[in-house]
Residue frames as qw, qx, qy, qz and C-alpha x, y, z in Angstrom:
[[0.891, 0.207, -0.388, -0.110, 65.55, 24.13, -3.08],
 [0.638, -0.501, 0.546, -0.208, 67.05, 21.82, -0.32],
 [0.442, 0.421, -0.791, -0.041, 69.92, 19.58, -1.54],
 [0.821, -0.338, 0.427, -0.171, 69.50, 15.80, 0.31],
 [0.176, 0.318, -0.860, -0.358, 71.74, 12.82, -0.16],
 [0.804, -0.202, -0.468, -0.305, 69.88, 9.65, -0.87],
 [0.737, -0.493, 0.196, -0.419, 69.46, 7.26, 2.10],
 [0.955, 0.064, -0.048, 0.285, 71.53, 4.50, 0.80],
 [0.540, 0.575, -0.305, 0.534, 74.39, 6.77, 0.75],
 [0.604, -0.650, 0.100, -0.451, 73.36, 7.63, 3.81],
 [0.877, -0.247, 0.402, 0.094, 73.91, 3.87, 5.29],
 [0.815, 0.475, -0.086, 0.321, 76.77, 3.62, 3.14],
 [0.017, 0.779, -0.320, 0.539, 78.08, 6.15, 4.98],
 [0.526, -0.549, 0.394, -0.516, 77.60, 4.58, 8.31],
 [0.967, -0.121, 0.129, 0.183, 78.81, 1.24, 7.31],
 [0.656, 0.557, -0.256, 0.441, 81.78, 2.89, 6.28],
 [0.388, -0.718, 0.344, -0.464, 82.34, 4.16, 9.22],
 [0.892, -0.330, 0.307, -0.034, 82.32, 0.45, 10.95],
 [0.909, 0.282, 0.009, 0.306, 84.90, -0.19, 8.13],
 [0.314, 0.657, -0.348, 0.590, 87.33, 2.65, 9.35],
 [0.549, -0.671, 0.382, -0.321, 87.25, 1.80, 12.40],
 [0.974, -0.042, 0.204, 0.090, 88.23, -2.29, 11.73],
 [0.672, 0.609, -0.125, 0.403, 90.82, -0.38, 8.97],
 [0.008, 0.833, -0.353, 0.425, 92.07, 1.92, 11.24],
 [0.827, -0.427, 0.356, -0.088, 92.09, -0.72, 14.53],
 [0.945, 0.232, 0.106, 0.206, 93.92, -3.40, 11.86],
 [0.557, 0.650, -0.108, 0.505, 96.63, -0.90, 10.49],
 [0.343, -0.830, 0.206, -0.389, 97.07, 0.17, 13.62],
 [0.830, -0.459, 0.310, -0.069, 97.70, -3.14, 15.69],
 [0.919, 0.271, 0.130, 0.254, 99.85, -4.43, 12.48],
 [0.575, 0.614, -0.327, 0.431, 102.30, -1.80, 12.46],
 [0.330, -0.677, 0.508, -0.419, 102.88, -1.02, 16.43],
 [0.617, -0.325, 0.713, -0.081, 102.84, -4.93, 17.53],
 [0.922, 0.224, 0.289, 0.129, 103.78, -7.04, 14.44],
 [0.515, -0.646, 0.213, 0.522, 106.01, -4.46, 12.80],
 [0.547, 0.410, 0.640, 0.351, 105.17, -4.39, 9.49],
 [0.249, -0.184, 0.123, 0.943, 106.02, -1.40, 7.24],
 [0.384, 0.408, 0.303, -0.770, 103.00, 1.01, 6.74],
 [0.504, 0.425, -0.418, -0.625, 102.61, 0.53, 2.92],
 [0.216, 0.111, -0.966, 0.089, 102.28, -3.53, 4.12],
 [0.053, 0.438, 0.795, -0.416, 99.97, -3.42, 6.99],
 [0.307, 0.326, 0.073, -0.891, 97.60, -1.02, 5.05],
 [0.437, 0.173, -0.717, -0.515, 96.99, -3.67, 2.73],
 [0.322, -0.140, -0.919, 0.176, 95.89, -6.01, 5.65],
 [0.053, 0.393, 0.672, -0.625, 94.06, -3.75, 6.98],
 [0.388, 0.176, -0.254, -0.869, 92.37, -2.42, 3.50],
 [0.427, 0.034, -0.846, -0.317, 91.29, -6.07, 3.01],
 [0.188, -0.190, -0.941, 0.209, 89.62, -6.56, 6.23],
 [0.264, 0.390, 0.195, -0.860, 87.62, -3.58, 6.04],
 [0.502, 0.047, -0.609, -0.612, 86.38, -4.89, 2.32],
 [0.431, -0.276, -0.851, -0.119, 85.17, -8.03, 4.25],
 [0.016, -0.455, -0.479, 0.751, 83.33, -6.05, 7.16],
 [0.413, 0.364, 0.028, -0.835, 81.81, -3.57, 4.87],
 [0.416, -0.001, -0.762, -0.497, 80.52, -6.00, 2.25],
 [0.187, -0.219, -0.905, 0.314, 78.63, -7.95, 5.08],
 [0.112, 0.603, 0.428, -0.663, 77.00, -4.79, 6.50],
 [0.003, 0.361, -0.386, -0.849, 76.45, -3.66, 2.94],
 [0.232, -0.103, -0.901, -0.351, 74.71, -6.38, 1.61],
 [0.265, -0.372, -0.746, 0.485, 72.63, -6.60, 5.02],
 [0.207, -0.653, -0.386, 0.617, 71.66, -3.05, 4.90],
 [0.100, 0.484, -0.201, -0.846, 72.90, -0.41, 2.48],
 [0.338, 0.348, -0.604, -0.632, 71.42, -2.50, -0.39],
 [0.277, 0.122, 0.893, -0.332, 68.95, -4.73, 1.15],
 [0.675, 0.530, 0.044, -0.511, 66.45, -3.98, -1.64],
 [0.505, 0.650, -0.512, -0.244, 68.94, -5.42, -3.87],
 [0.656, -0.379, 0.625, -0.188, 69.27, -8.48, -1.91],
 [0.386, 0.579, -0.705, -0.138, 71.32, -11.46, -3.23],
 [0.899, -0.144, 0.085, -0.405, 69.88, -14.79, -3.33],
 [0.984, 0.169, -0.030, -0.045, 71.84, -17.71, -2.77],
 [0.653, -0.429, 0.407, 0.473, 75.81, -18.95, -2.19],
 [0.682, 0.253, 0.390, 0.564, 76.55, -18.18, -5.77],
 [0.003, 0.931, 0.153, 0.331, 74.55, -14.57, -5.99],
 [0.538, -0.842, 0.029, 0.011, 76.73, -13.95, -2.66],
 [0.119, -0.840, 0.115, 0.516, 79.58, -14.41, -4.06],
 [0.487, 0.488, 0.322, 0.649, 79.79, -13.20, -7.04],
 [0.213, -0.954, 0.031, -0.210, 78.55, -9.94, -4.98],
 [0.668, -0.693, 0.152, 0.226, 81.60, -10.57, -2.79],
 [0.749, 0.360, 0.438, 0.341, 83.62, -10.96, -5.94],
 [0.193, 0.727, 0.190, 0.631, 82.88, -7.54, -7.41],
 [0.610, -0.788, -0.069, -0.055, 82.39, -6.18, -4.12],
 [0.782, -0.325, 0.243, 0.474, 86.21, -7.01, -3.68],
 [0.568, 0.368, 0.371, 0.636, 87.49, -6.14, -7.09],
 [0.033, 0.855, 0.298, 0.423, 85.44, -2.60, -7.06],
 [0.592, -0.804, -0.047, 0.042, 86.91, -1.87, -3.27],
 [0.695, -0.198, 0.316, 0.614, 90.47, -3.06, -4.29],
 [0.325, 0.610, 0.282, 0.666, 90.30, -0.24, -6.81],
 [0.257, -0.875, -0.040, -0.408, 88.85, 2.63, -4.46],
 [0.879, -0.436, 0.085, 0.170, 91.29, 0.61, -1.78],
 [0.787, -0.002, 0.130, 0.603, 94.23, 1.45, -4.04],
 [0.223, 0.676, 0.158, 0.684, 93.56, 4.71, -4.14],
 [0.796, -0.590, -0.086, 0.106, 93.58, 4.47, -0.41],
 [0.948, -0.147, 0.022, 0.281, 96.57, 3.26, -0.55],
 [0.517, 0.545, 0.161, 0.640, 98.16, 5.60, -2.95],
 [0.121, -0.806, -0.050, -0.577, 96.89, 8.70, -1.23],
 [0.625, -0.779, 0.037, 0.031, 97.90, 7.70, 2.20],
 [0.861, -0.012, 0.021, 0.508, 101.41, 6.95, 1.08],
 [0.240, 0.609, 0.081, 0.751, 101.73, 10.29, -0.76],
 [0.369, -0.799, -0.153, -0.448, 100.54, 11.94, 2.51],
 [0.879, -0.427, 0.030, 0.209, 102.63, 10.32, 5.08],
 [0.844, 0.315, 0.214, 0.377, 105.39, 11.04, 2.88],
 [0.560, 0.256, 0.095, 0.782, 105.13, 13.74, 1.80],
 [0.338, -0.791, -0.011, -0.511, 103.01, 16.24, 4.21],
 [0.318, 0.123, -0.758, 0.556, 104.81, 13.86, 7.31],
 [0.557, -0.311, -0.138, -0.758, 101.41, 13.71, 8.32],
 [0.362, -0.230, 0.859, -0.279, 100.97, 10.97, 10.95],
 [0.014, -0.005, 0.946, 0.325, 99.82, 7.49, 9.30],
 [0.056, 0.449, 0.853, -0.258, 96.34, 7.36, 10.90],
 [0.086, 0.614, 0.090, -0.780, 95.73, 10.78, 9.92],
 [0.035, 0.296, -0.737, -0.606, 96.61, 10.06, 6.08],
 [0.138, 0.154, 0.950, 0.236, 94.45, 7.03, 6.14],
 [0.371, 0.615, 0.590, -0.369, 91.34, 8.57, 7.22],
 [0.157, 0.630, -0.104, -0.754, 91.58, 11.40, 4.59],
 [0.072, 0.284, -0.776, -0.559, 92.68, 8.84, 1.88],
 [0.107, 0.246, 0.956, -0.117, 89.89, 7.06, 3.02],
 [0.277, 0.692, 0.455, -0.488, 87.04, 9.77, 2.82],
 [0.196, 0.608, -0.360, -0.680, 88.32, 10.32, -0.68],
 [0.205, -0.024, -0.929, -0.308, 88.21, 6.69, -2.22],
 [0.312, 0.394, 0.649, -0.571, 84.76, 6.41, -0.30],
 [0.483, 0.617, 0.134, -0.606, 82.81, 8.34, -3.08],
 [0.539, 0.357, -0.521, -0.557, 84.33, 6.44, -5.75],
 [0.012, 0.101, 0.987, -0.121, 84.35, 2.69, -4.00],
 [0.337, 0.340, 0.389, -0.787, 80.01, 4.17, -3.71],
 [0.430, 0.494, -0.322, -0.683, 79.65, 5.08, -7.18],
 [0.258, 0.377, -0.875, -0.161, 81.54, 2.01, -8.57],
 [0.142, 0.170, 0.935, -0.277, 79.32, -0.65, -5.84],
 [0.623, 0.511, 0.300, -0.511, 75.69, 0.93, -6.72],
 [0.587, 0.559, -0.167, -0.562, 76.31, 0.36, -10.39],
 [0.486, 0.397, -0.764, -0.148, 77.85, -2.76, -10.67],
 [0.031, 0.139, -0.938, 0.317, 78.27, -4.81, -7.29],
 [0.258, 0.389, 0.785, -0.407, 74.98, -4.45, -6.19],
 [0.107, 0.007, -0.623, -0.775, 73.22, -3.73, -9.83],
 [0.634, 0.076, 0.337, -0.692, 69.53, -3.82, -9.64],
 [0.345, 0.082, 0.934, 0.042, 68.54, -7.52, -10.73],
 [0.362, -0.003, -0.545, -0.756, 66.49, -7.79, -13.72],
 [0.555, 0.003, 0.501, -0.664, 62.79, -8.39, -12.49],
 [0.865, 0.274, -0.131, -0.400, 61.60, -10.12, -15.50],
 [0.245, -0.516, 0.815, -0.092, 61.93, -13.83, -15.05]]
C-alpha cells in the first residue's frame, strides 16, 4: 500500500512556498532597513503572505471551489484571513519561542514555525474558507 497526499495539498504546498518567500523577503527587508523589532515586522510580513497566498489559492489550490462574485470573494478573503491569522499566530508564537530561546537565527525560526502552522492554516482553509458550495440551487 503506497501512501499519496492529495493534489490540492499538493498545490497548497507550492503556493505556500510563494508565501514564504514574500514572508520571508517582507520580515526580512522590515527588520534590516526599517528597524522594526522581530516580533513587529513578523506581523507585516505574516499579513502579506495571507494576501499572496489567498490569491494563488483561490486561483489554483481550490479552483474547483471557485468563488463567484465581489461578495463570494470576500467573504473567502474574510475567512481566508481570520483562519491564517490563527495558523499565523502560531507562526508567530513558535518563531518567538525559537529565536529566544534555541538563539536560533530569525529566518531560521520562521521557516520552521512556518512548516508547522502550514498543516493547520490547510486543515482549517479546506473546511471552512473554501467549503464546498452547496450544489442544489
Amino acid at each position: 500500500m503506497q501512501f499519496q497526499l492529495p493534489k490540492r495539498f499538493i498545490t497548497f504546498t507550492f503556493v505556500g512556498v510563494s508565501g514564504i518567500i514574500v514572508n520571508n523577503a517582507v520580515l526580512y527587508f522590515v527588520v534590516e532597513n526599517l528597524f522594526l523589532p522581530i516580533s513587529i515586522a513578523s506581523l507585516i510580513a505574516i499579513q502579506l503572505s495571507i494576501f499572496n497566498n489567498f490569491i494563488w489559492n483561490h486561483r489554483f489550490t481550490w479552483a474547483d471551489r471557485e468563488m463567484m462574485g465581489f461578495q463570494a470573494i470576500r467573504d473567502g478573503l474574510i475567512r481566508f484571513t481570520l483562519v491564517s491569522w490563527i495558523a499565523g499566530g502560531v507562526n508567530w508564537v513558535i518563531l518567538l519561542l525559537l529565536n529566544h530561546y534555541s538563539e536560533l537565527h530569525y529566518l531560521i525560526s520562521n521557516l520552521i514555525a512556518i512548516f508547522i502552522a502550514s498543516i493547520l492554516n490547510y486543515l482549517l482553509n479546506d473546511i471552512w474558507t473554501f467549503k464546498e458550495l452547496d450544489k442544489k440551487s
